[in-house]
Backbone bond lengths (Angstrom), bond angles and torsions (degrees), N, CA, C in turn:
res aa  C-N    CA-C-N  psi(-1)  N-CA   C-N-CA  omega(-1)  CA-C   N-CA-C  phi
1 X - - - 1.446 - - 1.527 107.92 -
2 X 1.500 116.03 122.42 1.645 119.37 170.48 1.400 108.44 -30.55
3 X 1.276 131.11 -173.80 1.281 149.27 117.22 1.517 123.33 -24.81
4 X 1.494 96.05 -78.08 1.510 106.77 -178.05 1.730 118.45 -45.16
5 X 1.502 97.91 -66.80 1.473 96.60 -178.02 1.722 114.34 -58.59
6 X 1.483 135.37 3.79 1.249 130.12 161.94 1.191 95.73 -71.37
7 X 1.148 118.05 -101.27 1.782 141.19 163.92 2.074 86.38 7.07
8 X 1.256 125.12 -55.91 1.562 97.40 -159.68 1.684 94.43 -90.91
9 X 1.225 107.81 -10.38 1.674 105.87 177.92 1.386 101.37 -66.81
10 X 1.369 131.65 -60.06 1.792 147.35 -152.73 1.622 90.99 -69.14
11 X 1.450 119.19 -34.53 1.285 121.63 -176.81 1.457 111.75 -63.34
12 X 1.230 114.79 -64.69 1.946 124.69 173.51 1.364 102.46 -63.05
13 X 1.276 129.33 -14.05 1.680 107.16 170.82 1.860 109.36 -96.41
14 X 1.457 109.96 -10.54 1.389 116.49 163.45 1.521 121.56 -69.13
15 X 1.366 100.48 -46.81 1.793 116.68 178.29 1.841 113.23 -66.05
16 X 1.622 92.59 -34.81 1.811 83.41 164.35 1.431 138.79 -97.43
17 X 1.441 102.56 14.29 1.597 127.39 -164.48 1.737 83.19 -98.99
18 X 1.609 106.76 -52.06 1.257 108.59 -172.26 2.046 116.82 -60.45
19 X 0.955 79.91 -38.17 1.536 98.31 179.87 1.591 115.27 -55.72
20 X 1.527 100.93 -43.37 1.463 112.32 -168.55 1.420 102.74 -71.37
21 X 1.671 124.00 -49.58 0.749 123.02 177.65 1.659 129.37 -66.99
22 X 1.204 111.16 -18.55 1.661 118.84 173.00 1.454 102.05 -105.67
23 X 0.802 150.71 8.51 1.554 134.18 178.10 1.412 102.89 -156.80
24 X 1.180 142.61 -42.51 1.523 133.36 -179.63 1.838 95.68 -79.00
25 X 1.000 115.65 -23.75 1.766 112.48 -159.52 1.646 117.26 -159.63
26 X 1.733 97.87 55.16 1.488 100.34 173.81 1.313 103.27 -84.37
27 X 0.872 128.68 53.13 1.942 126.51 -160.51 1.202 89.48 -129.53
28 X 1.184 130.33 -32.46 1.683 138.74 -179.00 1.224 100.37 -84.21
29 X 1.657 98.23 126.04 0.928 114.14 170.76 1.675 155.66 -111.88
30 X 1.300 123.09 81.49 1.246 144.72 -174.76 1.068 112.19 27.05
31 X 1.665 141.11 -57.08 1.400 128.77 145.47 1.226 140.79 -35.38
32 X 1.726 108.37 -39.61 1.679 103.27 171.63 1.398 110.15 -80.44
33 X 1.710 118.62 -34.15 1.631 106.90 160.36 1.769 116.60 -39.62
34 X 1.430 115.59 -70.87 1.264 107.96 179.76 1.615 112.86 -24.39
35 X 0.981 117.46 -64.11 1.235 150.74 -120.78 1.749 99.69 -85.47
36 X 1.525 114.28 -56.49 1.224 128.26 162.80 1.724 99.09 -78.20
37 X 1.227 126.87 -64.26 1.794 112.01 -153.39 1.374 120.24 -90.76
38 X 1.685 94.91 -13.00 2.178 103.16 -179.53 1.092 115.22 84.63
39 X 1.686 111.98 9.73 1.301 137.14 174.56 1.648 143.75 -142.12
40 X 0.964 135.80 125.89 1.702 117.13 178.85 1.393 110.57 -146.82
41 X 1.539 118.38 -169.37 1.494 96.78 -158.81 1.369 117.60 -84.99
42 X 1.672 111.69 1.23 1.601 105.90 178.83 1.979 97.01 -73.93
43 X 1.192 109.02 -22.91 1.873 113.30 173.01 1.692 93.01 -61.33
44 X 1.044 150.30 -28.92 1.151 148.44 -128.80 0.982 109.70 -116.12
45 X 1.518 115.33 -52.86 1.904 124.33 154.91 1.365 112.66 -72.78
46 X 0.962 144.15 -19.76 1.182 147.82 161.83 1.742 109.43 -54.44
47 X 1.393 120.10 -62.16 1.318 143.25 172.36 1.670 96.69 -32.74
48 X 1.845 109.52 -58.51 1.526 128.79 -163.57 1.811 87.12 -70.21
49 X 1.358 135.81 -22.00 1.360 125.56 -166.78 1.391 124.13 -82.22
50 X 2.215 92.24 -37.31 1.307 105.96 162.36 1.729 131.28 -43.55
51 X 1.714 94.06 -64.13 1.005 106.76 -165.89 1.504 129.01 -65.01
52 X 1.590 104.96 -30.36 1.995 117.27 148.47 1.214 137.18 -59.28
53 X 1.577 86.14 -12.50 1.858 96.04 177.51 1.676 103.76 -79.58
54 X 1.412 99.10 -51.92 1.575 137.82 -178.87 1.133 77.48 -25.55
55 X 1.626 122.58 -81.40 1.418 128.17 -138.64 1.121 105.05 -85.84
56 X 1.099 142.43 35.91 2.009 139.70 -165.58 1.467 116.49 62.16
57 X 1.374 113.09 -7.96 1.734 104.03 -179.99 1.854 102.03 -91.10
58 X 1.233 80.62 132.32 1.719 97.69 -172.87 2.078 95.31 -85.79
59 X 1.072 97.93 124.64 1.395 120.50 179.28 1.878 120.63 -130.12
60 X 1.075 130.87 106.99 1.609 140.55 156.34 1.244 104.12 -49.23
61 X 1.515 112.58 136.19 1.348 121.77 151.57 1.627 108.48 -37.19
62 X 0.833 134.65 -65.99 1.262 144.08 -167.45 1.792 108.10 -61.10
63 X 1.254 111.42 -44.00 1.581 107.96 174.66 1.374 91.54 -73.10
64 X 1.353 157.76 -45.68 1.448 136.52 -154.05 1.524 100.79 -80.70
65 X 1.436 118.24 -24.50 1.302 129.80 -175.54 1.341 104.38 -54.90
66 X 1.977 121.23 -52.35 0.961 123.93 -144.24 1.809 104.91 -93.17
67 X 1.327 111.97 -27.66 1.342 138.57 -170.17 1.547 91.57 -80.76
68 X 1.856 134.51 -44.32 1.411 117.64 159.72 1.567 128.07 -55.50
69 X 1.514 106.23 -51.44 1.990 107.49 -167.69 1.429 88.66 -90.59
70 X 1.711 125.34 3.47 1.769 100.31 172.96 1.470 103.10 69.78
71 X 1.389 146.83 1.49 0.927 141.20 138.99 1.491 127.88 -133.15
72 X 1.239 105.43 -152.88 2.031 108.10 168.91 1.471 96.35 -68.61
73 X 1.485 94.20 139.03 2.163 87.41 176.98 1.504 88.88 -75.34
74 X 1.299 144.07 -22.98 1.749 116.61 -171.35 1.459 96.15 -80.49
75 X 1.463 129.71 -14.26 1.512 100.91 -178.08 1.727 105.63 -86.22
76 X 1.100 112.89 -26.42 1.695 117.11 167.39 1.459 128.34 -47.22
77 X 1.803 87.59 -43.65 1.662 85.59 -170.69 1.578 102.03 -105.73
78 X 1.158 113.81 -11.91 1.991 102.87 151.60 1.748 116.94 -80.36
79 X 1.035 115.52 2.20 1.586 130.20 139.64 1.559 123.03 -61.37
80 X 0.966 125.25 -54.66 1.524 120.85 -117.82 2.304 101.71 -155.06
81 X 1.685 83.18 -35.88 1.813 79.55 168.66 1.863 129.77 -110.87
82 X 1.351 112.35 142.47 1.053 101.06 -171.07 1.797 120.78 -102.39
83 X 0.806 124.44 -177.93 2.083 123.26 -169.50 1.724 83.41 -72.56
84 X 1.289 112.40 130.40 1.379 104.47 150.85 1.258 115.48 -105.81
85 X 1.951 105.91 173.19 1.273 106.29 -146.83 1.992 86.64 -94.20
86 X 1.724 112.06 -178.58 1.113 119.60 -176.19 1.353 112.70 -54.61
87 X 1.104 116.89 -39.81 1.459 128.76 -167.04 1.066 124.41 -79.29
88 X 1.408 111.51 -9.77 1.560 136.19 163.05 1.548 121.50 -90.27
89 X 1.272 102.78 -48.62 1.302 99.02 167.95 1.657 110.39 -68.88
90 X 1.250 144.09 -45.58 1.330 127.37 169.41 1.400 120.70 -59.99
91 X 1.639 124.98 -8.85 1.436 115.90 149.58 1.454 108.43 -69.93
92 X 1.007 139.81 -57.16 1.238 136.45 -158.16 1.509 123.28 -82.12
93 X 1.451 96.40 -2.56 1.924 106.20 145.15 0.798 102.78 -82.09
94 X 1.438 170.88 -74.96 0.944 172.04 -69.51 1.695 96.68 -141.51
95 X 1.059 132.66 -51.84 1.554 133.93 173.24 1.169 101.44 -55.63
96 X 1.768 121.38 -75.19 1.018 112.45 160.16 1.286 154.05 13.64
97 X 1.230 108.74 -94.77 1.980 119.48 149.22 1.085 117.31 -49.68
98 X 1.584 121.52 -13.96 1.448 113.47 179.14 1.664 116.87 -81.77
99 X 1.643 92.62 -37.74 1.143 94.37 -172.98 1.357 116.76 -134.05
100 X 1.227 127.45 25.95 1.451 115.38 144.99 1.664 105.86 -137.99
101 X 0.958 130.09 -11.01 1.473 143.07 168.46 1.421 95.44 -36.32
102 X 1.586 112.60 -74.35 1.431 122.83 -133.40 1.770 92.07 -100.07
103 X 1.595 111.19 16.24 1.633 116.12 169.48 1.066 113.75 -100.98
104 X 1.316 111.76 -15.42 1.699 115.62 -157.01 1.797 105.73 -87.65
């Protein structure tokens, strides 16, 4: 397999990961992702922030934010996220530091 056609393969399996997660399965919720995978989709635009920075395109947390959920992440996640409970949020410090803390 070329180069290219990886790069456009890794691309359509990104766009339907993204998909799944915003439109087949906004019901999931970003803490229990953290929480179970060490990841969720603010890791995900973040990932999209790196890699534009990487390349000379200057990108905000907040523009990669908005360019992932397709909108403002506060209008998404006053959509779409709910209060978690204590015991969740002290897993997800704990994910957290596990897994993007100790990358940064």
């Amino acid at each position: 397999m070329d180069r290219q056609t990886q790069i456009e393969i890794e691309a359509a399996a990104f766009r339907t990961l993204r998909n799944h997660l915003m439109v087949e399965r906004p019901d999931v919720q970003n803490i229990d992702m953290m929480n179970l995978a060490g990841f969720c989709r603010n890791c995900l635009s973040r990932w999209m922030q790196e890699a534009a920075n990487d390349r000379g395109f200057e990108m905000t947390k907040d523009q990669a934010r908005e360019v992932f959920y397709g909108m403002p992440y506060d209008d998404w996640k006053a959509q779409n996220q709910t209060e978690a409970s204590p015991e969740k949020q002290a897993e997800f410090d704990q994910a957290f530091a596990e897994n993007v803390l100790k990358k940064l």
